[in-house]
PADRENZA-444093 format. One record per residue: x, y, z of N, C-alpha, C in turn; residue in three letters; residue number from 1. Coordinates in nm, 2 decimals, always signed. Example, Ala and Ser with C-alpha at 12.3 -4.5 7.8 and 13.67 -1.06 7.14 Angstrom:
REM residues 2
+--------+---------+--------+---------+----------+--------+--------+---------+--------+-----+-----+
! n.east ! n.north !   n.up ! ca.east ! ca.north !  ca.up ! c.east ! c.north !   c.up ! res !   n !
+--------+---------+--------+---------+----------+--------+--------+---------+--------+-----+-----+
!  +1.32 !   -0.57 !  +0.78 !   +1.23 !    -0.45 !  +0.78 !  +1.32 !   -0.33 !  +0.78 ! ALA !   1 !
!  +1.28 !   -0.22 !  +0.71 !   +1.37 !    -0.11 !  +0.71 !  +1.29 !   +0.00 !  +0.79 ! SER !   2 !
+--------+---------+--------+---------+----------+--------+--------+---------+--------+-----+-----+
//
This chain:
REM residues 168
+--------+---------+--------+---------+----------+--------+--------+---------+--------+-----+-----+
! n.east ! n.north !   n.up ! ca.east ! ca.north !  ca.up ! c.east ! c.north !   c.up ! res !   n !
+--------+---------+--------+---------+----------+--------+--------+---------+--------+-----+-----+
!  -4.17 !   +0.06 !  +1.71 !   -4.10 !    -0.06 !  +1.67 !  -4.05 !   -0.14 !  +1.79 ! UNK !   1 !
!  -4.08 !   -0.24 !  +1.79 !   -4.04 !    -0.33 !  +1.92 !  -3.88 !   -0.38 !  +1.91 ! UNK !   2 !
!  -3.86 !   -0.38 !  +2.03 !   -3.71 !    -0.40 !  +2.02 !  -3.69 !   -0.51 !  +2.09 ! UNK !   3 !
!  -3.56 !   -0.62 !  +2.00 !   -3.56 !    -0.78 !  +2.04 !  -3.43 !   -0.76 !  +2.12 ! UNK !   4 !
!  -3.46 !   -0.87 !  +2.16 !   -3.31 !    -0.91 !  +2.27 !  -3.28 !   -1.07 !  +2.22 ! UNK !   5 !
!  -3.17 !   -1.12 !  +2.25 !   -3.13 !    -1.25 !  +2.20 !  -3.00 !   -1.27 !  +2.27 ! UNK !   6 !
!  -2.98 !   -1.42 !  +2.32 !   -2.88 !    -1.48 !  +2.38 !  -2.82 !   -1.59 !  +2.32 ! UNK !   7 !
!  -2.74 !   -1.62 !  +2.30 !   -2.69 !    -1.75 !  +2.28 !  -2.57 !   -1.80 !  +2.36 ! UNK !   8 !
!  -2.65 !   -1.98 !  +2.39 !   -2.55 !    -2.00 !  +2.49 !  -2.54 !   -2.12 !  +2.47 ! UNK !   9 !
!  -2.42 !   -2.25 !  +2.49 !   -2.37 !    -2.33 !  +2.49 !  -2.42 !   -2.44 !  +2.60 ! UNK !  10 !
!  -2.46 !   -2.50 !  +2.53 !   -2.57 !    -2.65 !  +2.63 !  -2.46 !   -2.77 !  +2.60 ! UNK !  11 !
!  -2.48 !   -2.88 !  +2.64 !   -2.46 !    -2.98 !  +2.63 !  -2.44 !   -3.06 !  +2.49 ! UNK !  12 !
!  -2.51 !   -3.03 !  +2.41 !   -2.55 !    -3.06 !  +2.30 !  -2.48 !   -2.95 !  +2.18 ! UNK !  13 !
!  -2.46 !   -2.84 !  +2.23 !   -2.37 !    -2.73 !  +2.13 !  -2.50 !   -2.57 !  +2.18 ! UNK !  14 !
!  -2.46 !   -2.52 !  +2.04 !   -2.49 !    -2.41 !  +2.09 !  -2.64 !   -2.38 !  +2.08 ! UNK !  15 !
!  -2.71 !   -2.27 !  +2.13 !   -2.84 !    -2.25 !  +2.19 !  -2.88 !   -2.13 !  +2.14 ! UNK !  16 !
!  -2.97 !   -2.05 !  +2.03 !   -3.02 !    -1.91 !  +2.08 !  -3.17 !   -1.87 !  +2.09 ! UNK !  17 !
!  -3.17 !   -1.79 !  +2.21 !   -3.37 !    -1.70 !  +2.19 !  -3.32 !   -1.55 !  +2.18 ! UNK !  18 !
!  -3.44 !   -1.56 !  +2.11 !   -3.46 !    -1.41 !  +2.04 !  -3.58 !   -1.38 !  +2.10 ! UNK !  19 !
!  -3.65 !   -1.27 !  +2.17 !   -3.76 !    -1.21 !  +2.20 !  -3.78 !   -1.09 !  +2.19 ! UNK !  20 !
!  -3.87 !   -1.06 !  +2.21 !   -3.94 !    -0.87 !  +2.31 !  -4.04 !   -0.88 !  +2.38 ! UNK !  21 !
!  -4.06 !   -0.78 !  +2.42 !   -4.16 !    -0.74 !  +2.49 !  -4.27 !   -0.83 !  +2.48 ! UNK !  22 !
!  -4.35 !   -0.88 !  +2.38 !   -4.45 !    -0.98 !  +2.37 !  -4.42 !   -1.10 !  +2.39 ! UNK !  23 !
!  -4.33 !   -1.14 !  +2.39 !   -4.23 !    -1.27 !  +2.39 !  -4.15 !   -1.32 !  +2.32 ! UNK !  24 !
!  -4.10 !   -1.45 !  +2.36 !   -4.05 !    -1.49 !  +2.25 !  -4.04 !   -1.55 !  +2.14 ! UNK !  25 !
!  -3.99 !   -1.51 !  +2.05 !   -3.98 !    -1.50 !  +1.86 !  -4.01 !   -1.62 !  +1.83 ! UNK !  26 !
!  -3.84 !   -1.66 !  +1.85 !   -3.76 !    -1.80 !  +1.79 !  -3.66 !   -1.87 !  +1.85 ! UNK !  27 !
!  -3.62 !   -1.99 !  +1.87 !   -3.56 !    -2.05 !  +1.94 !  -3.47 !   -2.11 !  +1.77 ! UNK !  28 !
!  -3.33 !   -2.15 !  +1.85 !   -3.22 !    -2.24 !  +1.72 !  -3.22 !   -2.36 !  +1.82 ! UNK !  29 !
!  -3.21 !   -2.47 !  +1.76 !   -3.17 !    -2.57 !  +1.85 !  -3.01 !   -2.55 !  +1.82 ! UNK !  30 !
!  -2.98 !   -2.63 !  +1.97 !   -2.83 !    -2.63 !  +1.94 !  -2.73 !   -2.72 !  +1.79 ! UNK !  31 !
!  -2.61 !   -2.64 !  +1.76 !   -2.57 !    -2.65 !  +1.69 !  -2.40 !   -2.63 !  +1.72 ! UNK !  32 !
!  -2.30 !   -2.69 !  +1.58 !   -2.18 !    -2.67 !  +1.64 !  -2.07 !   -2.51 !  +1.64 ! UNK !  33 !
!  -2.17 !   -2.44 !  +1.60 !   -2.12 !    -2.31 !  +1.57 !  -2.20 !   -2.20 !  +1.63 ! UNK !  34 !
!  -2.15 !   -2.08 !  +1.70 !   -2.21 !    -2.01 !  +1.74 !  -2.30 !   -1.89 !  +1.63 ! UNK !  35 !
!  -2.15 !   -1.89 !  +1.53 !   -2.21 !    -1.81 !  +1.44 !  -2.33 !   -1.87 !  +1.37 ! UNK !  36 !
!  -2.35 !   -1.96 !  +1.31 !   -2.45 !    -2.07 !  +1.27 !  -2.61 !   -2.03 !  +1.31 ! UNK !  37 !
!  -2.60 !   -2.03 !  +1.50 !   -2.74 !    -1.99 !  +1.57 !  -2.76 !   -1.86 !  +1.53 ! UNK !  38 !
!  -2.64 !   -1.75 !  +1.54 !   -2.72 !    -1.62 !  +1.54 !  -2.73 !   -1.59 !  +1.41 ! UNK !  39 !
!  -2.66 !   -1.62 !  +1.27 !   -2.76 !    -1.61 !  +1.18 !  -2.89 !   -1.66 !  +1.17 ! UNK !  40 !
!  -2.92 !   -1.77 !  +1.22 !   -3.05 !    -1.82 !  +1.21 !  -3.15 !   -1.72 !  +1.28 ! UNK !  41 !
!  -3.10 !   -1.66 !  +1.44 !   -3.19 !    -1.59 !  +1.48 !  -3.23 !   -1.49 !  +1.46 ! UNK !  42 !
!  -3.13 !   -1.38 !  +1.36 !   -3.15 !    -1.27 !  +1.32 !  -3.15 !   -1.27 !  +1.15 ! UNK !  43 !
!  -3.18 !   -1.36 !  +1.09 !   -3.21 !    -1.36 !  +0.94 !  -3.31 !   -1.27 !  +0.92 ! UNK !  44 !
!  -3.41 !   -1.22 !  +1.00 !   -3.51 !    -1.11 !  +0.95 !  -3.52 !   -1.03 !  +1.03 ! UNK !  45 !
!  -3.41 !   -1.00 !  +1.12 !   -3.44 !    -0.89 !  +1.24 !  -3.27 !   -0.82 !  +1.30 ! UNK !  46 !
!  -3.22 !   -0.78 !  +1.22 !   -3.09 !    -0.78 !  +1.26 !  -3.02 !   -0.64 !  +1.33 ! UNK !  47 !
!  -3.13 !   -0.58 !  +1.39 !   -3.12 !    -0.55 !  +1.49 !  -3.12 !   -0.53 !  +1.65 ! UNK !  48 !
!  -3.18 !   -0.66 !  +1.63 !   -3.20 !    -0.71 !  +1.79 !  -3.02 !   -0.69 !  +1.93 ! UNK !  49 !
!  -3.06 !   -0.64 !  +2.02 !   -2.99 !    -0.64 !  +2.08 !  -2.92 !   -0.78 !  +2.16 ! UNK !  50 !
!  -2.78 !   -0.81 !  +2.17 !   -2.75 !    -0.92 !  +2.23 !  -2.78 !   -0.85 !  +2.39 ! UNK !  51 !
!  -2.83 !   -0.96 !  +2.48 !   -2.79 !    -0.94 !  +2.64 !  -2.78 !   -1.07 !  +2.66 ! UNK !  52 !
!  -2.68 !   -1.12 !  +2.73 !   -2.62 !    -1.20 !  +2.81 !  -2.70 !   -1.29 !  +2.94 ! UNK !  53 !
!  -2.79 !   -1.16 !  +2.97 !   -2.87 !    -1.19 !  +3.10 !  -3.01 !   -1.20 !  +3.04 ! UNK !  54 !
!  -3.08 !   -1.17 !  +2.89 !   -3.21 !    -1.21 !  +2.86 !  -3.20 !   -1.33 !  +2.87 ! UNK !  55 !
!  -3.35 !   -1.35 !  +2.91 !   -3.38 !    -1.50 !  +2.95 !  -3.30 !   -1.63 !  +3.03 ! UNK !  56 !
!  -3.24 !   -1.54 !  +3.12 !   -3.15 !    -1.64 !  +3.22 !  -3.25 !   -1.74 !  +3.27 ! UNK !  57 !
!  -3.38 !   -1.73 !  +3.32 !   -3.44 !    -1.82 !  +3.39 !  -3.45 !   -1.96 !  +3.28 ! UNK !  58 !
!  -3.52 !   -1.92 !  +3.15 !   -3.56 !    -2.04 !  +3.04 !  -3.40 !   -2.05 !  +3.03 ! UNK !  59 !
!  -3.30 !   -1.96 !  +3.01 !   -3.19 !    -2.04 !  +2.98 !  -3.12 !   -2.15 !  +3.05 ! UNK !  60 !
!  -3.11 !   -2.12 !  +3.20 !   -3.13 !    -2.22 !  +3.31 !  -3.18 !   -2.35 !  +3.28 ! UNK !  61 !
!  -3.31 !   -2.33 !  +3.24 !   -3.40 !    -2.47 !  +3.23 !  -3.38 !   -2.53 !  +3.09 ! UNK !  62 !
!  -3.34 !   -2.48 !  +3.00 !   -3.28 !    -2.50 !  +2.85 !  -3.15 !   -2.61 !  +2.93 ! UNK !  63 !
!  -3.06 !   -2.58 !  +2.97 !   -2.91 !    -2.63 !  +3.01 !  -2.98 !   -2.75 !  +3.07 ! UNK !  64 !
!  -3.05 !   -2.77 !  +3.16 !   -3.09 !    -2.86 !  +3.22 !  -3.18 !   -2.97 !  +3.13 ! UNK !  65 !
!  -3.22 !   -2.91 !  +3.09 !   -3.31 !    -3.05 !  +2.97 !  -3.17 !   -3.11 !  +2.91 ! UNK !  66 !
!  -3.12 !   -3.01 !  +2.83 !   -2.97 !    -3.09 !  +2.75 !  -2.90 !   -3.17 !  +2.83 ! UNK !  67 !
!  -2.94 !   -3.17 !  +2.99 !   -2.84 !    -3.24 !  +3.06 !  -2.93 !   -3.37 !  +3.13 ! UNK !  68 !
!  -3.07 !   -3.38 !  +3.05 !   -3.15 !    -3.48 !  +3.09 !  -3.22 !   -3.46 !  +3.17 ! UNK !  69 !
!  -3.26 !   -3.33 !  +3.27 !   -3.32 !    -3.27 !  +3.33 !  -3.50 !   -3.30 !  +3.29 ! UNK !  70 !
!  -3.61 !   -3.34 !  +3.34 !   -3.73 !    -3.28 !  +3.26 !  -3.76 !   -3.14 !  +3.26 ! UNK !  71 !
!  -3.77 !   -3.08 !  +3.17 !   -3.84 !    -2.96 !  +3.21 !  -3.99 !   -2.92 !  +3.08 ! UNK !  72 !
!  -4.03 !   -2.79 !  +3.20 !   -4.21 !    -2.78 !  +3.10 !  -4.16 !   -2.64 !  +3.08 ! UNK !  73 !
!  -4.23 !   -2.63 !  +2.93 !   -4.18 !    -2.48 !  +2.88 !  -4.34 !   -2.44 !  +2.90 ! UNK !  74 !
!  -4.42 !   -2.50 !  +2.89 !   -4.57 !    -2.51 !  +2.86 !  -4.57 !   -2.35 !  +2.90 ! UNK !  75 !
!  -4.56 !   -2.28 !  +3.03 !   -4.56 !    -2.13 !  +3.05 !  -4.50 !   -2.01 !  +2.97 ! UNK !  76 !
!  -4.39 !   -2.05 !  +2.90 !   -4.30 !    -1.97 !  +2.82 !  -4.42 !   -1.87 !  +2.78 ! UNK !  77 !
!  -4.39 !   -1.75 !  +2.73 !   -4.47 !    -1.68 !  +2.72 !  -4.41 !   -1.61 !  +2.54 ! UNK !  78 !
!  -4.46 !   -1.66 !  +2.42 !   -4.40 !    -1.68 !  +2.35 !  -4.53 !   -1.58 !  +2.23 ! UNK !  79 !
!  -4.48 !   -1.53 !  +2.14 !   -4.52 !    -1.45 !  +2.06 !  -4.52 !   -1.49 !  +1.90 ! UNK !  80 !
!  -4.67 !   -1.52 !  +1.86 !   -4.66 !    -1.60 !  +1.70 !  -4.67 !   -1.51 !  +1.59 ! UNK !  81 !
!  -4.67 !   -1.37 !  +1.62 !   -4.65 !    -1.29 !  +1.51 !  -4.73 !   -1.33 !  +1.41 ! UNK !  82 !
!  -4.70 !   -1.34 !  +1.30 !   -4.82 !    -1.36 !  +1.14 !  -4.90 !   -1.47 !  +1.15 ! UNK !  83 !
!  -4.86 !   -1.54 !  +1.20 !   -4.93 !    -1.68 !  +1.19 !  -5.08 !   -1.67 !  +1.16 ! UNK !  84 !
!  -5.11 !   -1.81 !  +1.12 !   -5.29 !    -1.77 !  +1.09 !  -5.36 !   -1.80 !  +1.19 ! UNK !  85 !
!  -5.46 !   -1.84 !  +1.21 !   -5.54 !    -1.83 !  +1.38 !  -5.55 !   -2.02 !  +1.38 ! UNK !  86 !
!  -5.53 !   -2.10 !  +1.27 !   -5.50 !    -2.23 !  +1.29 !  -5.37 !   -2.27 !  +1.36 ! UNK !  87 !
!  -5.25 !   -2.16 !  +1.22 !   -5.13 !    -2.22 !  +1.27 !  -5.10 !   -2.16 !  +1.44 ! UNK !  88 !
!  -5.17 !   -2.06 !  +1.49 !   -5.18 !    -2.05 !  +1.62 !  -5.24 !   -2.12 !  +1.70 ! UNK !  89 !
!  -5.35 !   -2.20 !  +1.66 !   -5.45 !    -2.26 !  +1.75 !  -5.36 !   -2.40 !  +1.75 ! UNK !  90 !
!  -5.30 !   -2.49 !  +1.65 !   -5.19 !    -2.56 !  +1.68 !  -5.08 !   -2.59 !  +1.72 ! UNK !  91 !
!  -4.98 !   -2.44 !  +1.73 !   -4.87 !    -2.43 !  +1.79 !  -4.93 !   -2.44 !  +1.96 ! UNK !  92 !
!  -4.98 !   -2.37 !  +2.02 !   -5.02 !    -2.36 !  +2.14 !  -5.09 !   -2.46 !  +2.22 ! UNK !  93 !
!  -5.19 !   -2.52 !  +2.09 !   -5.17 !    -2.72 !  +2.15 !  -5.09 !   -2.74 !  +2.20 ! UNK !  94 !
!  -4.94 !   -2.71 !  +2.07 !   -4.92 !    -2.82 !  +2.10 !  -4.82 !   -2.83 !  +2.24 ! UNK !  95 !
!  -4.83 !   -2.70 !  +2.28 !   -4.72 !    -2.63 !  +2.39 !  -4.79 !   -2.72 !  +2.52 ! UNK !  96 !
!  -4.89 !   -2.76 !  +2.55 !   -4.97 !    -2.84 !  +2.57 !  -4.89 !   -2.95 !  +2.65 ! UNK !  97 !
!  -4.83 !   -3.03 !  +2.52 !   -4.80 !    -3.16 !  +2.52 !  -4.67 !   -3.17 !  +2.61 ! UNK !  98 !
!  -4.65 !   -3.28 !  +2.74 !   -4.54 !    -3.27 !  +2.84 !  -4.41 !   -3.37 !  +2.80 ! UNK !  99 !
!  -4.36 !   -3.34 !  +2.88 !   -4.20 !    -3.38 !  +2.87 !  -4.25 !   -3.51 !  +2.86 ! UNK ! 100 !
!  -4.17 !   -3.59 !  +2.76 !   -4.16 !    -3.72 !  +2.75 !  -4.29 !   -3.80 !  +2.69 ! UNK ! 101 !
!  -4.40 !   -3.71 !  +2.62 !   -4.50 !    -3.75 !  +2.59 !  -4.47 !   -3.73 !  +2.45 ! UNK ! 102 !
!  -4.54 !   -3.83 !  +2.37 !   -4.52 !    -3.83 !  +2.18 !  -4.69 !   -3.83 !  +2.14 ! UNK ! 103 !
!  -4.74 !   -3.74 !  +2.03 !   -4.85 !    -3.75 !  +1.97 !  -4.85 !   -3.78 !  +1.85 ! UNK ! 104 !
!  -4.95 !   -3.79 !  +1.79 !   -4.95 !    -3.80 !  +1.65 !  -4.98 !   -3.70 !  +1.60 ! UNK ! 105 !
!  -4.97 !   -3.72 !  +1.41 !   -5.02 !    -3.56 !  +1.36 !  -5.17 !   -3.56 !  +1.39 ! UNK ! 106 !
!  -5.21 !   -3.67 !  +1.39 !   -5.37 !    -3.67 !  +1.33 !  -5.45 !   -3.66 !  +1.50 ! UNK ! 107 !
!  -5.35 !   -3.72 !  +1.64 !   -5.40 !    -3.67 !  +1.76 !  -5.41 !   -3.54 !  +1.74 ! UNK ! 108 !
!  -5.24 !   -3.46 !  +1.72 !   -5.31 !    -3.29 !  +1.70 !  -5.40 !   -3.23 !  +1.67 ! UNK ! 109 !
!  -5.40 !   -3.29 !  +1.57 !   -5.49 !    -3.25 !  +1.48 !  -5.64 !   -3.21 !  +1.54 ! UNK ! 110 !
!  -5.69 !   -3.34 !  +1.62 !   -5.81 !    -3.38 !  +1.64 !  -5.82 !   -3.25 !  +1.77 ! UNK ! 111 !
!  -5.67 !   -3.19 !  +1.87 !   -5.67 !    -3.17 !  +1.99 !  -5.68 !   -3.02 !  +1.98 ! UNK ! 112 !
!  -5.65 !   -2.95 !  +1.83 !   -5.61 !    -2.82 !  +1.80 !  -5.80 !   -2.79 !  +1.73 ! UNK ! 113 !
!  -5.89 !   -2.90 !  +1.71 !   -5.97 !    -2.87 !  +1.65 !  -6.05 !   -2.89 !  +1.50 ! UNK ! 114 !
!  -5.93 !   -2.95 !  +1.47 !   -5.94 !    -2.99 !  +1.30 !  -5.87 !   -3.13 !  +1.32 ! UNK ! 115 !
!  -6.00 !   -3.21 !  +1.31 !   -5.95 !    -3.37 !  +1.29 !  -5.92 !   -3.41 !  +1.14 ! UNK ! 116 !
!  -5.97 !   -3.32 !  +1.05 !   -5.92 !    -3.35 !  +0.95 !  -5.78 !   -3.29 !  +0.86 ! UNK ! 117 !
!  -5.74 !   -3.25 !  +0.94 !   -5.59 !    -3.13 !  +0.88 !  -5.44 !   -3.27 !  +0.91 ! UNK ! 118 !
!  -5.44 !   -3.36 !  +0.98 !   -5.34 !    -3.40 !  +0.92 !  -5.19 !   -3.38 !  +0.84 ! UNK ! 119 !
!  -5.23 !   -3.33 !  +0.81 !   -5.12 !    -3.31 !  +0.71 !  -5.06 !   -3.15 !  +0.70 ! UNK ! 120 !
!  -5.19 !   -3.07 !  +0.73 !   -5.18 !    -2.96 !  +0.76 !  -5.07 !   -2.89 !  +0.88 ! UNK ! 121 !
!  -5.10 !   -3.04 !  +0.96 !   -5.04 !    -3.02 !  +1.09 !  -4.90 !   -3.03 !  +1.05 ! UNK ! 122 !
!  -4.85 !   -3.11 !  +0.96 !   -4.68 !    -3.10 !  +0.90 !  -4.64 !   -3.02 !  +0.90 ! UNK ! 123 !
!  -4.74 !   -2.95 !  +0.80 !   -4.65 !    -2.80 !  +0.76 !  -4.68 !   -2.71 !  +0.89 ! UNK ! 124 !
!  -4.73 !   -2.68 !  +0.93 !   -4.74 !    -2.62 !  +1.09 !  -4.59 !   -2.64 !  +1.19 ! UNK ! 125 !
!  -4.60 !   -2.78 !  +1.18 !   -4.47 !    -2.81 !  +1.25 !  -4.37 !   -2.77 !  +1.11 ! UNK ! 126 !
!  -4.34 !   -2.80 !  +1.04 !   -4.22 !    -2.71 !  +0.96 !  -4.15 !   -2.59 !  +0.92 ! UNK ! 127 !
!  -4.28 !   -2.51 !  +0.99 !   -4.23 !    -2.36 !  +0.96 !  -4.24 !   -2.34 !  +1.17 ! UNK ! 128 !
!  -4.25 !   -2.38 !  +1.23 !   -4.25 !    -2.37 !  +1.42 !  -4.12 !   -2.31 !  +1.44 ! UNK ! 129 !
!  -4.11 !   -2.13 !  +1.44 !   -4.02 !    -2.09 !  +1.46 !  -3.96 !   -2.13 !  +1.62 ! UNK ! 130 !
!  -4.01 !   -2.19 !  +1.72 !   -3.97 !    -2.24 !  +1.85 !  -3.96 !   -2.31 !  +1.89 ! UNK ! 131 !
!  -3.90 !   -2.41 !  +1.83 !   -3.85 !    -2.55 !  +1.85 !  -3.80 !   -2.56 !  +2.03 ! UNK ! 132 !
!  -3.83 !   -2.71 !  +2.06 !   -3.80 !    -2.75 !  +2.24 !  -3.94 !   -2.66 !  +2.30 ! UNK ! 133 !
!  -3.96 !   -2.52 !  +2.26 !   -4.01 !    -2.46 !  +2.35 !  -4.21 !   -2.49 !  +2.32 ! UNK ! 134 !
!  -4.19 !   -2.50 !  +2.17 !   -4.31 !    -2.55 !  +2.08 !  -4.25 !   -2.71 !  +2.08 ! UNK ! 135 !
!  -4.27 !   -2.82 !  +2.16 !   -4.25 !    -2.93 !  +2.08 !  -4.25 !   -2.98 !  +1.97 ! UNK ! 136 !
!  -4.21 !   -2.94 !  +1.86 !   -4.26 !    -3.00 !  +1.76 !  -4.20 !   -3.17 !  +1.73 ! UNK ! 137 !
!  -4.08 !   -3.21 !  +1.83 !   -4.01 !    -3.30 !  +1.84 !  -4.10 !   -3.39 !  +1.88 ! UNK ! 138 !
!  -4.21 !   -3.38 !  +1.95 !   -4.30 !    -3.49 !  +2.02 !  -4.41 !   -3.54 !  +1.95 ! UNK ! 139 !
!  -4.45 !   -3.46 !  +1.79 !   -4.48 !    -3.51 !  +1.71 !  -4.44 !   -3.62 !  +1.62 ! UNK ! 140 !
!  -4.53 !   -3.75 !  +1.61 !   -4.50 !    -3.81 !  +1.55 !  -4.58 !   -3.91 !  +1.45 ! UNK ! 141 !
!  -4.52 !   -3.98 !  +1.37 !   -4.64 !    -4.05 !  +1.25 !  -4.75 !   -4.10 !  +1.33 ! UNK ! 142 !
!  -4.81 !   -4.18 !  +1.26 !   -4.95 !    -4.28 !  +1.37 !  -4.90 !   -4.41 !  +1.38 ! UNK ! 143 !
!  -4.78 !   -4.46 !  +1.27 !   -4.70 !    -4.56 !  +1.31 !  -4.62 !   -4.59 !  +1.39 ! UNK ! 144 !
!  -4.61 !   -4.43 !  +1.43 !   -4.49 !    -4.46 !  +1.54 !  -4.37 !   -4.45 !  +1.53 ! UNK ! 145 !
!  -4.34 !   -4.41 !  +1.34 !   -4.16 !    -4.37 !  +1.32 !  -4.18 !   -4.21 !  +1.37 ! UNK ! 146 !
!  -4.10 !   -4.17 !  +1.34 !   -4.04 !    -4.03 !  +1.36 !  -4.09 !   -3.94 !  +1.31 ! UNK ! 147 !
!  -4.10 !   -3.95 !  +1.19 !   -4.15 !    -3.85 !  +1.10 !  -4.00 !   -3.75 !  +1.06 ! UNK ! 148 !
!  -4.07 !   -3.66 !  +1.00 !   -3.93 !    -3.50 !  +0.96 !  -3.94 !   -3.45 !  +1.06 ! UNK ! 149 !
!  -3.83 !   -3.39 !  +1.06 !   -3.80 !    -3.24 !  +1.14 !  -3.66 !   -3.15 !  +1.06 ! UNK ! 150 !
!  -3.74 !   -3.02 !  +1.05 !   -3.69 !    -2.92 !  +0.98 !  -3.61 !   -2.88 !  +1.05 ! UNK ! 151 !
!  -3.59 !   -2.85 !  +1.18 !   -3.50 !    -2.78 !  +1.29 !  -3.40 !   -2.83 !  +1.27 ! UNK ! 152 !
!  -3.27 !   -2.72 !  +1.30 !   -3.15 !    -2.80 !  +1.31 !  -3.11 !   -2.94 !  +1.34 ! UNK ! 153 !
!  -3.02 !   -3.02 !  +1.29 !   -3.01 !    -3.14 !  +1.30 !  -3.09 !   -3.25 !  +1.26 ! UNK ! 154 !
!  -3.19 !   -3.18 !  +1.22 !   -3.28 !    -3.29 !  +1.12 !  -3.33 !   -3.42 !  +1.21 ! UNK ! 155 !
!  -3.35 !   -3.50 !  +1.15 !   -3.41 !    -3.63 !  +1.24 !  -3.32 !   -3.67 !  +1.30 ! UNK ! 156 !
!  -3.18 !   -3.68 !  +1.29 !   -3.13 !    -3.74 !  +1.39 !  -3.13 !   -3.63 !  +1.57 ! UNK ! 157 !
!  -3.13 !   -3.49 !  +1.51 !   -3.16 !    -3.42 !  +1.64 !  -3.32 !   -3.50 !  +1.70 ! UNK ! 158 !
!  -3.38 !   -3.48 !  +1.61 !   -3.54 !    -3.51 !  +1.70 !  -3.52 !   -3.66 !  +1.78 ! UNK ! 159 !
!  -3.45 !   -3.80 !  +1.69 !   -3.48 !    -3.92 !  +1.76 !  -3.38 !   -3.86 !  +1.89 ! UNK ! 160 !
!  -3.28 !   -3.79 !  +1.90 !   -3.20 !    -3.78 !  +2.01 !  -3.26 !   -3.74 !  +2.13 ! UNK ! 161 !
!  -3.36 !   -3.58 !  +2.08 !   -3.44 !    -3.54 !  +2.20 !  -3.52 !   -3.64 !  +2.25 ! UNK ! 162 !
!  -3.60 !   -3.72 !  +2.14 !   -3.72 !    -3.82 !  +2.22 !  -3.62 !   -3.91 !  +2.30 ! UNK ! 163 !
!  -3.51 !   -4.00 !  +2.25 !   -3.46 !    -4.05 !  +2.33 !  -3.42 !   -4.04 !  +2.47 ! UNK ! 164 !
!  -3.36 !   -3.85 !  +2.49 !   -3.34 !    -3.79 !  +2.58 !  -3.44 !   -3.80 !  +2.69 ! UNK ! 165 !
!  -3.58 !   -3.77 !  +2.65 !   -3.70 !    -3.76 !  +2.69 !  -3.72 !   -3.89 !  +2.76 ! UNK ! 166 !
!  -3.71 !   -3.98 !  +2.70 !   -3.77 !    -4.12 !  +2.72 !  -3.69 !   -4.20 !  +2.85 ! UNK ! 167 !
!  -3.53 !   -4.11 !  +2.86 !   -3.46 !    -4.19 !  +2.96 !  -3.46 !   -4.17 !  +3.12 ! UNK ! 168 !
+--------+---------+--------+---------+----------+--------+--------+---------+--------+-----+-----+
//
């Protein structure tokens, strides 16, 4: 049985947590105004995971610095998809792909993960993306150019905030 570790820490923006093991990491919470808030979210199916303080200091480092307008590339994270299907894998990892300050569409994804016709597919991919920031899913966007959803904490006003973050 693999054993998780998880941190949660206070960014700019509120609070922060990763959850990993050995294979990497899980899930990411975007920040939020309560700390209790993130670690239910990170341990809803695993609530044994060990807190440490010192897991993931390096990504936590670069986490703090994005919230503070920093660019940073998670693209290396070394991150672990568990059940996922071999699409919703071959998509997430696109889209890990995609750099700071860059926006795609679903239907670019789409075409970039392999399946130019999934569209839509690619929604729900992005709505279940347990690793939000670390998986962009924020850099996804319509073909018109609005926003689109986001399921992650804070909803679309967190997403236009990151791209605006991004964009400055």
């Amino acid at each position: 049985m693999e054993q998780y570790r998880y941190t949660i820490f206070r960014t700019q923006w509120g609070w922060f947590g990763l959850l990993g093991g050995e294979q990497g990491l899980v899930r990411t919470c975007l920040p939020v105004a309560h700390k209790e808030a993130v670690q239910s979210r990170l341990l809803s199916d695993i609530p044994n995971a060990e807190r440490s303080k010192k897991a993931f200091s390096v990504l936590k480092n670069a986490i703090e610095d994005y919230y503070k307008g920093s660019p940073a590339d998670f693209g290396n994270v070394e991150v672990y998809l568990g059940d996922t299907s071999d699409f919703q894998r071959k998509v997430l990892t696109t889209l890990q792909t995609i750099s700071y300050g860059e926006m795609i569409s679903y239907s670019q994804l789409a075409k970039l993960a392999g399946s130019p016709k999934a569209a839509r597919a690619i929604g729900m991919v992005m709505a279940q993306n347990p690793l939000p920031l670390i998986i962009p899913c924020h850099r996804v966007i319509k073909a018109d150019g609005s926003v689109g959803q986001f399921s992650a904490a804070g909803g679309t006003d967190t997403k236009k905030r990151m791209l605006d973050l991004e964009r400055s």
